[in-house]
C-alpha positions as CSV (number, residue, x, y, z in Angstrom):
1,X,-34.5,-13.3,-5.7
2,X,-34.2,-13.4,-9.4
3,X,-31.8,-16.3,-10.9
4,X,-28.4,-15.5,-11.7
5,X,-27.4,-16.1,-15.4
6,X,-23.9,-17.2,-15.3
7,X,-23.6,-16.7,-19.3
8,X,-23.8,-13.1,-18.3
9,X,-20.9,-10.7,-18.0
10,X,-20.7,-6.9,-17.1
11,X,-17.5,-4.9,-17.6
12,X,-16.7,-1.7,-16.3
13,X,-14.9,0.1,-19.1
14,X,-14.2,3.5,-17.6
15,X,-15.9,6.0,-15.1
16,X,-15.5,9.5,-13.5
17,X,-17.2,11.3,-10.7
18,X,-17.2,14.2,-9.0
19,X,-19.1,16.1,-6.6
20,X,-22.0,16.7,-8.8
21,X,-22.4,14.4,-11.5
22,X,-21.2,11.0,-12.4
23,X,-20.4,9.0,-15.6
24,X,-19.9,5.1,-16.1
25,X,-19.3,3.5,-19.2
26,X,-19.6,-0.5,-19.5
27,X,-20.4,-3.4,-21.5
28,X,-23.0,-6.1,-20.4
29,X,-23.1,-9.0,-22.6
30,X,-25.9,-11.3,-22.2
31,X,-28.1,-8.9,-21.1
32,X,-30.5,-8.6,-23.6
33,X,-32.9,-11.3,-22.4
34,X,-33.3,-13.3,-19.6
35,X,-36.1,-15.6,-18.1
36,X,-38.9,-13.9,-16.2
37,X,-41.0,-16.8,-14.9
38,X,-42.1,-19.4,-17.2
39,X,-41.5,-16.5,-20.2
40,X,-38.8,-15.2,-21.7
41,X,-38.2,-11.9,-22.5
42,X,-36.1,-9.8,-25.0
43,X,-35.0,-6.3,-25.3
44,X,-35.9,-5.6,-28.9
45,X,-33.5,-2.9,-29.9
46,X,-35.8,-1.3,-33.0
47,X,-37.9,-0.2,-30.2
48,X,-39.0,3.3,-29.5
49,X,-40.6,2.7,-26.1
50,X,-38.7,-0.1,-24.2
51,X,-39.7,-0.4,-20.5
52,X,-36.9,0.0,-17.7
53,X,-36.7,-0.4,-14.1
54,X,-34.2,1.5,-11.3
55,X,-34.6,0.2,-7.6
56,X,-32.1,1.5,-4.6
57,X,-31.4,0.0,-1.4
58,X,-29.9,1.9,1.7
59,X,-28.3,-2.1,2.5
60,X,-25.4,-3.0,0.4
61,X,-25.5,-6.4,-0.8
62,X,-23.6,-9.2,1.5
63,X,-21.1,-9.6,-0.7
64,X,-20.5,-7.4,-3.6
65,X,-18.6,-9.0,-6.3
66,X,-20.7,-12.0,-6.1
67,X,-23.7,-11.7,-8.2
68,X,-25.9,-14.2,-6.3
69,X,-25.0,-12.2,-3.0
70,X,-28.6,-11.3,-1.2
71,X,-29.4,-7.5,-1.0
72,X,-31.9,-5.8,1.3
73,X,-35.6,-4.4,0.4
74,X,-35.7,-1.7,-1.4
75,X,-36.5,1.7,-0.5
76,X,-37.1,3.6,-3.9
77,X,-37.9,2.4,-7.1
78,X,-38.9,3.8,-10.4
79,X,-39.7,2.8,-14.2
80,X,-39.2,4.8,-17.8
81,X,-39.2,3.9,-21.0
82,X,-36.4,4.6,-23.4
83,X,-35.8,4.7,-27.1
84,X,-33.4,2.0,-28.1
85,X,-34.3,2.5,-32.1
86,X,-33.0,6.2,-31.5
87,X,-30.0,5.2,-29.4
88,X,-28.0,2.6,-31.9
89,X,-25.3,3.8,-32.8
90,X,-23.6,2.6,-36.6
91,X,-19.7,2.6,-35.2
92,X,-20.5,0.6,-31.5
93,X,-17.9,-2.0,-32.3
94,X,-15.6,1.0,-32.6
95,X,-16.3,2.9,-29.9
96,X,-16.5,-0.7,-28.0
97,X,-12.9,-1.3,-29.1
98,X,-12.3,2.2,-28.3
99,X,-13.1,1.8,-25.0
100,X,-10.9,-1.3,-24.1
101,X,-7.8,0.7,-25.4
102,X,-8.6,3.4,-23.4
103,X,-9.1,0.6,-19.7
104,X,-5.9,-0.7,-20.9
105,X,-3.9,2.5,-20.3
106,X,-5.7,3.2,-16.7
C-alpha cells in the first residue's frame, strides 16, 4: 500500500452526472510530488508528455472517507501521457476562486 501524505488535501468543488457522461471538478493540493520508494518524484507542469496512471477495482475500499482505508486488487488498469505545458491555464486562481463561490451556493 502506498503511504498516505497527510499534507495532502483533495476538494470536491462541484460535479454532475447523468446517464451518459460525467463531470467532476476539484482541487488537490499537495499532489504534485510525493515519495516513490527511496525517490521522490515531481509533476513538472512545463511538460508535454507527463506519465499518468488509472486503476479500478470491483471492491470499494473499507472505509471510504479514510484515505489509509485498504482497497481490493485491481481489475483494470491503464497509463497515458498528458500535456500539462498545453493545459495551464493564465486565470487558475480565478477560475479556482470561481469555483468555491459557486460550492458555496450548492
Amino acid at each position: 500500500m502506498p503511504a498516505v501524505d497527510a499534507a495532502t488535501k483533495y476538494e470536491l468543488l462541484s460535479g454532475t452526472a447523468n446517464t451518459t457522461h460525467w463531470s467532476l471538478t476539484a482541487l488537490c493540493t499537495g499532489c504534485s510530488s510525493w515519495a516513490a520508494g527511496a525517490k521522490s518524484v515531481n509533476l513538472d507542469p512545463s511538460t508535454a508528455a507527463a506519465s499518468f496512471a488509472w486503476a479500478t477495482s470491483g471492491t470499494p475500499p473499507s472505509t471510504p472517507a479514510d484515505a489509509a482505508s485498504r482497497f481490493g486488487i485491481h481489475n483494470a488498469k491503464g497509463k497515458w501521457t498528458h500535456d500539462l505545458a498545453g493545459a495551464k491555464n493564465a486565470n487558475f486562481d480565478a477560475l479556482v476562486k470561481a469555483a468555491y463561490a459557486t460550492k458555496a451556493r450548492l
